[in-house]
Each structure stands twice: as structure tokens, then as C-alpha cells.
MIFIGU-293699 format. One record per residue (C-alpha): residue in one letter; x, y negated, z negated. Coordinates in steps of 0.5 Angstrom, whole numbers, plus 2048, in hexadecimal, padded with zeros to 3 digits. Each point is the difference from the previous one (the first is absolute). Layout:
<sites>
aXYZ ...
</sites>
This chain:
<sites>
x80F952885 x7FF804807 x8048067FC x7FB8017FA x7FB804803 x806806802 x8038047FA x8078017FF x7FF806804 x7FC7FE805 x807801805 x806805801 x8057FC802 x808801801 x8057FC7FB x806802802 x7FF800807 x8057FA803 x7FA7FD803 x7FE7FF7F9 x8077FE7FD x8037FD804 x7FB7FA801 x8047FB7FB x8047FF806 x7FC802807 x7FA7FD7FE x7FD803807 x7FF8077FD x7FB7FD7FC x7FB801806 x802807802 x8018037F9 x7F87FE7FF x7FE802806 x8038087FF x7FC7FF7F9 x7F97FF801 x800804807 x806804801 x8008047F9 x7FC8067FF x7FA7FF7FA x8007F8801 x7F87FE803 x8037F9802 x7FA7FC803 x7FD8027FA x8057FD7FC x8007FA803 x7F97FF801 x7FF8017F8 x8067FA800 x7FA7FD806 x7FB7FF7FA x8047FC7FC x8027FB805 x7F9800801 x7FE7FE7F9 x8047FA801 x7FC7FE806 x7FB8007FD x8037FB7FA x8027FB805 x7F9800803 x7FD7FF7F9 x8057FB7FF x7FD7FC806 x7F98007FD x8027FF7F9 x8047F9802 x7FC7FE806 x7FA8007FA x8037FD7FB x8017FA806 x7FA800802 x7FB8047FE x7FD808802 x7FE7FD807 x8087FF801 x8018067FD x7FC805805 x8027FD806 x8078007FE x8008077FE x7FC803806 x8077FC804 x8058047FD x7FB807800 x7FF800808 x8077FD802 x804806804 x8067FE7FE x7FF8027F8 x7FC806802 x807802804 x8037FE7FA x7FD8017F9 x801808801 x807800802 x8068017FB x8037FA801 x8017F97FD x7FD7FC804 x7F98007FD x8038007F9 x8037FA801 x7FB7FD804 x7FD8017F8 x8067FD7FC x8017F9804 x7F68007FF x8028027F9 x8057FB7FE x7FD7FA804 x7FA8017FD x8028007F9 x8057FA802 x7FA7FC802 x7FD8027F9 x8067FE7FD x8007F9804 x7F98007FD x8028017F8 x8068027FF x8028047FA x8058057FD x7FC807802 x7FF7FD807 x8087FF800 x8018077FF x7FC803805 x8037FB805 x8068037FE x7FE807800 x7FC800807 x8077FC803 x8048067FD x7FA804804 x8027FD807 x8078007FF x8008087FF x7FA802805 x8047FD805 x8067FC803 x7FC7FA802 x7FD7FF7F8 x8077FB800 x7FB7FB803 x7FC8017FA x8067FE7FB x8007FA805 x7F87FE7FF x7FF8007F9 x8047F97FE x7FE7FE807 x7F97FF7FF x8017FF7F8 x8057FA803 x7FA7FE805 x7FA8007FA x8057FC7FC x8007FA805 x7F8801801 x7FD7FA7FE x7FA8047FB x8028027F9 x8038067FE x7FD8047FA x8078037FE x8018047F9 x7FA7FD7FD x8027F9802 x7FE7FC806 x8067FD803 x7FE7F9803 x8077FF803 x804802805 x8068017FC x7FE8047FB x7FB805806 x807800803 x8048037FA x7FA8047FF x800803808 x8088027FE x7FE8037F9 x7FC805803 x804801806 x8058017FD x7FD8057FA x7FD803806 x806802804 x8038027F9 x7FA806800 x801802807 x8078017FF x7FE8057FA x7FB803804 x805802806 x8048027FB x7FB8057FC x7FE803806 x807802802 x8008037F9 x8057FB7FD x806804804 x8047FC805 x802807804 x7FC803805 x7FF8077FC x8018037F9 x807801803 x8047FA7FE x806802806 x7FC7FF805 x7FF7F9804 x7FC7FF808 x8057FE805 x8007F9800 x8067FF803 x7FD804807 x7F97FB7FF x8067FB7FF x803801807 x7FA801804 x7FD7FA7FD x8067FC802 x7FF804807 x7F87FF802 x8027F87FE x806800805 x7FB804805 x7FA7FA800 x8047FA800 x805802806 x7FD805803 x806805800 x8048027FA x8078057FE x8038047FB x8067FA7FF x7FB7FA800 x7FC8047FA x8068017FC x8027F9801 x7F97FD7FE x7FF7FE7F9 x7FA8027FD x7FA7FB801 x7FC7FD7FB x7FA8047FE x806806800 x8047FD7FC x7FB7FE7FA x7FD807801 x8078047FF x8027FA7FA x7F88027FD x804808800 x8057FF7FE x7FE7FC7FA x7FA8057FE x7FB7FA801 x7FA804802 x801809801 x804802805 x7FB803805 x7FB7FA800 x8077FC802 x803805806 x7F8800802 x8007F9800 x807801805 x7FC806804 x7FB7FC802 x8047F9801 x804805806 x7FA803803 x7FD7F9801 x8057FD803 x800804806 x7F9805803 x7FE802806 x7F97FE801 x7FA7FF805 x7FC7FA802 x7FC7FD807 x803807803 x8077FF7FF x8058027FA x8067FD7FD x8058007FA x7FF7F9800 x7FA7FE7FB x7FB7FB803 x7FC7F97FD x7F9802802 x8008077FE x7FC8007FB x7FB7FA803 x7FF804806 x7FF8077FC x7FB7FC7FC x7FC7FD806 x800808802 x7FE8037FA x7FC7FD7FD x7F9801801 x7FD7FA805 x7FB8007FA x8047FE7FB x8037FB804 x7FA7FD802 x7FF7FF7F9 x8067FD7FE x7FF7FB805 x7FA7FF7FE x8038007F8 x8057FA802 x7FA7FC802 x7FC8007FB x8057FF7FB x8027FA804 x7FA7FD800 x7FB8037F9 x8058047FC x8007FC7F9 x8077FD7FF x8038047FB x808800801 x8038057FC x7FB806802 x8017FE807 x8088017FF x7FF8067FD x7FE802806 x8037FD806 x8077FF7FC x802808801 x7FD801807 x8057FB802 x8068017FC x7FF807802 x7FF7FF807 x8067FC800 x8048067FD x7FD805804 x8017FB807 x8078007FE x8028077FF x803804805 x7FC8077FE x7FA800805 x7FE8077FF x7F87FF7FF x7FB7FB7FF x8008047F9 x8047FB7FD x7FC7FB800 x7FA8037FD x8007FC7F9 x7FE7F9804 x7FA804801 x7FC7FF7FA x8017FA7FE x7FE7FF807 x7FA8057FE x7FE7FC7FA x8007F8803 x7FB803806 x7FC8027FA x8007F97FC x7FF7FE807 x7FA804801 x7FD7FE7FA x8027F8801 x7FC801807 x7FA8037FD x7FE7FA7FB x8017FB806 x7FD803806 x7FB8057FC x7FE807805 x8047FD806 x8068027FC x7FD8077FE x800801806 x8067FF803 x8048047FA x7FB806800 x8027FF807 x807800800 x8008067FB x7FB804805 x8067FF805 x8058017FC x7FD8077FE x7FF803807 x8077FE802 x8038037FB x7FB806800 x801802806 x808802800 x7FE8047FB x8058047FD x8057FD805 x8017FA7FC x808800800 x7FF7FF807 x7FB7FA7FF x8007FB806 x7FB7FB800 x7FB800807 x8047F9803 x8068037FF x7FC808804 x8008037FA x8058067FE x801801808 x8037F9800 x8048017FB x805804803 x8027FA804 x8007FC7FA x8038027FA x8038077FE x8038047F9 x7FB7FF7FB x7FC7FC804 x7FD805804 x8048077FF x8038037FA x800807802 x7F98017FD x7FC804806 x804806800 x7F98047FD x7FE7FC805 x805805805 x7FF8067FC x7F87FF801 x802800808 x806805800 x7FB8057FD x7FB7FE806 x805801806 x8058057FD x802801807 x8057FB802 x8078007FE x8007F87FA x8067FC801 x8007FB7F9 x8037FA800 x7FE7FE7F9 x8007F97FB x7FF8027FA x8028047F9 x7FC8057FF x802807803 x7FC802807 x8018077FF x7FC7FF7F8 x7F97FF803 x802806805 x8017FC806 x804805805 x8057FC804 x8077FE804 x8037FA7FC x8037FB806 x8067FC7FF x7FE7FA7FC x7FB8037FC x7FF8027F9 x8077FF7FD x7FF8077FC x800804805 x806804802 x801802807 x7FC7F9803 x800801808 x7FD7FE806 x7FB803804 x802806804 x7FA803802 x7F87FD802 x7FC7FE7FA x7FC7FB7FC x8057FA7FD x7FD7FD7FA x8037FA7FE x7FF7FA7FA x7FE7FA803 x8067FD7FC x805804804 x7FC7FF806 x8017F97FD x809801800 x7FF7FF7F8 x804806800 x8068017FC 
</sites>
């Protein structure tokens, strides 16, 4: 999707260089072999490249804030559909986002679209809506890792509106009993699941191996390794060759390696899977001013409770009492909203990768959506008062937000001290993922005197946007001849460096 914009010879790029084929078995090639392409090779306009990528991540932005609209009026009414709408539009935190080729939006869009349409399901279900099921579970699953939650969500909440007292109309039929919704619930889970296992299949074209060329296989014996070795390091603190290699594999390897070996999924989904298991196991990260290789707890609450604007906290607050006390009782709507924030936010507490507030991102919309009904519900009861405080609260909202304008990556809201307080709270795609350094260039080309020391976090090439520099120890990893300072001058340094995030 991001590629579609760029022709096939958009890029010059090496194919025999061994930065290219030797990827299957040193992975870590990957991030210097794309840095060499887009900046350090003659004729390629990276930034235009990827900027052109950057419109259709936008688009997908754009349909999950539609998405948040549609489902918010199909509960409620337009009045909800606005405000939850407006919501999502002024959050900081999308803006940063949406623009990024990244798939943290585009899942946030693939967890909205499947629940939407399992609560249409759970309305009425018939045979067209089990396929879209399938289909949009199949999109999860390959949009990102995380999508095994939604292989996960479907017979879970099919099972929960089978055991829901109300009658379910299913294939034409209104089933009375429990028993007959619960065979139904298994039915369409299992048909659905049957349908995302092909849609996997389909977008690997239906070949197990990673390339055209059926020889070659990733290094999963290397992952294999690592993983046995990140696990040891986080539930021992120390590790060595001799207990790695005496240490059977754990569970989730082994159901990976045997899925492999069995050719149950294509090969680069499974090894994707293993990578993504070794790196969340154990990575540095930055919290309340201090970092660890150990994950905590609270990351992500204390994340949301500084990133968030204070606007739509208030608002949620103010969402939670309304439904308290006036919103009409309809159980299955109100689990389709608040089952996934939960279920999500448990998996996300529990997890070891706690690398930025981004990965929490998809509770947002519903979150967007029960302030929207919430809005609509108050303005039938307290009438101008209620208007009031939602244009209110918007208002406040889009200043916030506003007010940081361009620099929503590094969105803090003003009780946390805004993004200058952010340095001591949060780091890495918090706050700083190498995204000034036109910012830098502006500045070298008003102050060319002073020799510019750069320690720099990031993937993109300095010398690219013409920046003039001495690269220091512990600064951009493609850098050759990286040094200490030897001379006066100007240090800059990325605040995630500044922050010991280093690698």
C-alpha cells in the first residue's frame, strides 16, 4: 500500500551487494542496506520517495477517522458522530502518526474495522458478514504481529453474544437457545478463522519460501538462539553460552519452529513471528527518567496519562459517569467497545516492549466513539449545559493540540510540562525518532562557524539534508570513523541519546 505511489524505478539499488544478500541470515543488514539505498546512492531522492509512501499511510488515517464517525452514528446519532470525530481529528498523537509509514495507525484501522463488524455480526449474523470477519482478521494478522489478538477476539466475543440473553437472528433464523447461538458462535468462528488463514496465505502468494527462490530460508536457528537467550537474561539477570545451549526451547518457540516445519503458514510470517518474540523479550527503554532492559507494569498507563491531551482525559472521565448514570443499557454495544480496550490493555501491560505510547493507540478510538455517544446521551438530558461543556472541552483540546504544531511526535500534554518535560519522562518514539535534523540544517546554515559534533538517533543520513558534521562515539550507527570531540564546537544530540537509549 505505502509502496503504490512509486514506480518500479522510483530506486537504483544494489542486489548483489552483501548488505542485500546476506540478510537471510544477518537480519541487522536490513537497516544499513535501506539507509545506503534511499540516501547514499546517486539519483535516489529519498525523502521524496518516502514522502510519497507518507500520503498513503495518510489515507488510512483518514479511514480510521471516518470509521470513528460512521460507528459513533450508527450508535447514537450524528450529534455523536461529530464529536467523536472532532476527538480523533485534534488528538496529537494521530497527527504524529497517521503521515508515518508505520503500521501502528493501519492496525489501529484493522482492530476499529473487525470489532465494528463483529457487533454488526453479533446484531445479525449471516454468511456475507462471516467473510468479512474472516477477511478483516486475515488483515490483522498480516498488517501486524499484534493481529493474533484478533484470531483471538472473534470466537470471544461471538461466545460472550451467544450466552447474552436477547435473541439472535443467525442465518435468517432467530435462535432462542443457548445452545443453538453457541453452535452458531462456533460456526462462524471457525468459518471465519478458516478465511484468514487463506488471506495469510494469499498475500504471501501461496509460497512457503520467502523469495521466488525456493533454497533459501531466514535464520531461524539464530532467532532460535537468541530467543533462548533474551528469555534467560530477563528471568536471571545473567546468562551464558553453556546455559543457552543446554536450555530447551520454550513454548511459543517451539509452537513456531513445529508451525515452520510443518509449512502451516509461510515461512517469513513464522520467522517474523520468532524475531518479533526475541526482540520483545528484552529492550532498553526510558521511563520517569531512568532505563531498563527490564519491562515495567505501568509503562504504558504512565505513558497515556502524559500523552494524552488533558482535554480528552477530562472527557473520558466525564464519558464514564454519564454512562453510569444515563446511558440506555445496551450490553452488547457497550461490550463491543470496552471488551477490546481491556483485552488490549492487559496484553500491552504484560508485554516486555515498551518502546512508545504508539502501541497503544488502537484503545483510542473506541475511546473517541463512547465520548461521542457519551456527548450525545448528556445533550438529551442536561440540554445547553451539556453543549457547553463538549464545545468546551473540544475547544481545549484544539489548542493543546495546536499549539505543538508540527512537533506532535514530541506531544506532552501541559500537566506533564509539555514537550520540555518530556525529556524526563519518556524517550524513543515518545519524543525523538531522529525527526529534526532539518531542523539542524536550518541551523548549521545560520551558524556555519562552529565545528557540529553529532550524536545522532535515527535512520535517516545527516550528511543527506547536507548537514556538515563530526560524528561522535555512540551516534549514528552508519557512520564510519565515529570519534570524540577533539576540537571546540557545537554538540547536538538526540534527546534519546541524551536519554542513555543508545545502542
Amino acid at each position: 500500500w505505502a509502496a503504490l505511489p512509486n514506480a518500479k524505478n522510483s530506486l537504483s539499488a544494489d542486489f548483489h551487494s552483501p548488505l542485500w544478500t546476506d540478510q537471510p541470515r544477518h537480519f541487522y543488514l536490513e537497516w544499513e542496506w535501506c539507509v545506503r539505498t534511499l540516501f547514499r546512492t546517486p539519483g535516489n531522492d529519498g525523502e521524496r520517495f518516502i514522502a510519497r509512501s507518507r500520503a498513503m499511510m495518510l489515507v488510512l488515517g483518514v479511514g480510521l477517522g471516518a470509521l470513528v464517525g460512521w460507528w459513533a452514528w450508527r450508535i447514537k446519532g450524528a450529534l455523536a458522530a461529530i464529536v467523536a470525530t472532532a476527538f480523533f481529528c485534534f488528538d496529537p498523537n494521530f497527527l504524529a502518526h497517521a503521515p508515518l509509514v508505520k503500521n501502528d495507525v493501519a492496525f489501529s484501522l484493522s482492530l476499529l474495522g473487525l470489532m465494528y463488524w463483529i457487533w454488526r455480526t453479533g446484531q445479525r449474523l449471516k454468511w456475507s458478514r462471516v467473510v468479512i470477519l474472516g477477511l478483516l482478521c486475515g488483515t490483522m494478522l498480516t498488517v501486524k504481529l499484534s493481529g493474533i489478538l484478533g484470531a483471538a477476539l472473534i470466537p470471544l466475543m461471538l461466545g460472550i453474544r451467544a450466552v447474552l440473553p436477547d435473541d439472535w437472528n443467525a442465518f435468517g433464523k432467530s435462535r432462542t437457545s443457548r445452545l443453538a447461538r453457541t453452535i452458531t458462535a462456533l460456526l462462524a468462528s471457525l468459518t471465519s478463522g478458516i478465511i484468514a488463514f487463506a488471506f495469510v496465505w494469499a498475500v504471501y502468494g501461496f509460497r512457503f519460501a520467502p523469495t521466488p527462490d525456493p533454497s533459501i530460508r531466514l535464520n531461524a536457528s539464530a532467532l532460535v538462539h537468541d530467543s533462548t537467550w533474551n528469555e534467560l537474561l530477563f528471568n536471571q539477570g545473567t546468562v551464558s553460552d553453556q546455559e543457552v545451549a543446554a536450555t530447551p526451547s520454550s513454548l511459543p518457540v517451539r509452537c513456531i519452529l513445529f508451525a515452520n516445519q510443518h509449512r502451516l503458514l509461510p515461512h517469513a510470517w513464522l520467522i517474523g513471528l520468532l524475531y518479533q518474540y526475541r526482540s520483545a523479550l528484552i529492550h532498553k527503554a526510558f521511563l520517569l527518567g531512568g532505563t531498563s532492559y527490564q519491562a515495567w507494569w505501568y509503562y504504558f498507563p504512565v505513558a497515556m496519562a502524559v500523552k494524552t491531551p488533558l482535554a480528552t482525559i477530562a472527557a473520558v472521565g466525564l464519558a464514564c459517569f454519564i454512562a453510569w448514570i444515563a446511558a440506555p443499557r445496551k450490553a452488547w454495544t457497550i461490550l463491543c467497545l470496552i471488551a477490546p480496550v481491556i483485552i488490549y490493555m492487559i496484553f500491552a501491560m504484560r508485554s516486555h516492549l515498551n518502546t512508545g505510547f504508539r502501541h497503544v493507540l488502537p484503545v483510542y478510538p473506541f475511546a473517541f466513539i463512547v465520548i461521542g455517544c457519551a456527548a450525545s446521551v448528556a445533550w438529551e438530558r442536561w440540554g445547553h449545559r451539556a453543549a457547553a461543556v463538549t464545545f468546551g472541552l473540544i475547544l481545549l483540546l484544539a489548542v493543546e493540540t495546536l499549539s505543538v504544531f508540527p512537533n506532535y511526535i514530541a506531544f506532552f500534554n501541559i500537566a506533564a510540562g509539555g514537550w520540555r518535560g518530556g525529556l524526563h519522562l519518556l524517550g524513543d518514539s515518545n519524543l525523538d525518532w531522529g525527526q529534526d535534523l532539518k531542523l539542524l540544517a536550518a541551523w548549521q546554515r545560520n551558524n556555519p562557524a562552529p565545528t557540529l559534533y553529532l550524536s545522532y538517533f535515527g535512520t535517516a543520513d545527516p550528511a543527506y539534508f547536507g548537514i556538515k558534521y563530526v560524528s561522535l562515539v555512540g551516534g549514528f550507527l552508519y557512520d564510519n570513523n565515529r570519534t570524540l570531540p577533539t576540537t571546540p564546537g557545537v554538540i547536538a544530540i538526540s534527546a534519546s541519546i541524551l536519554q542513555g537509549l543508545s545502542h
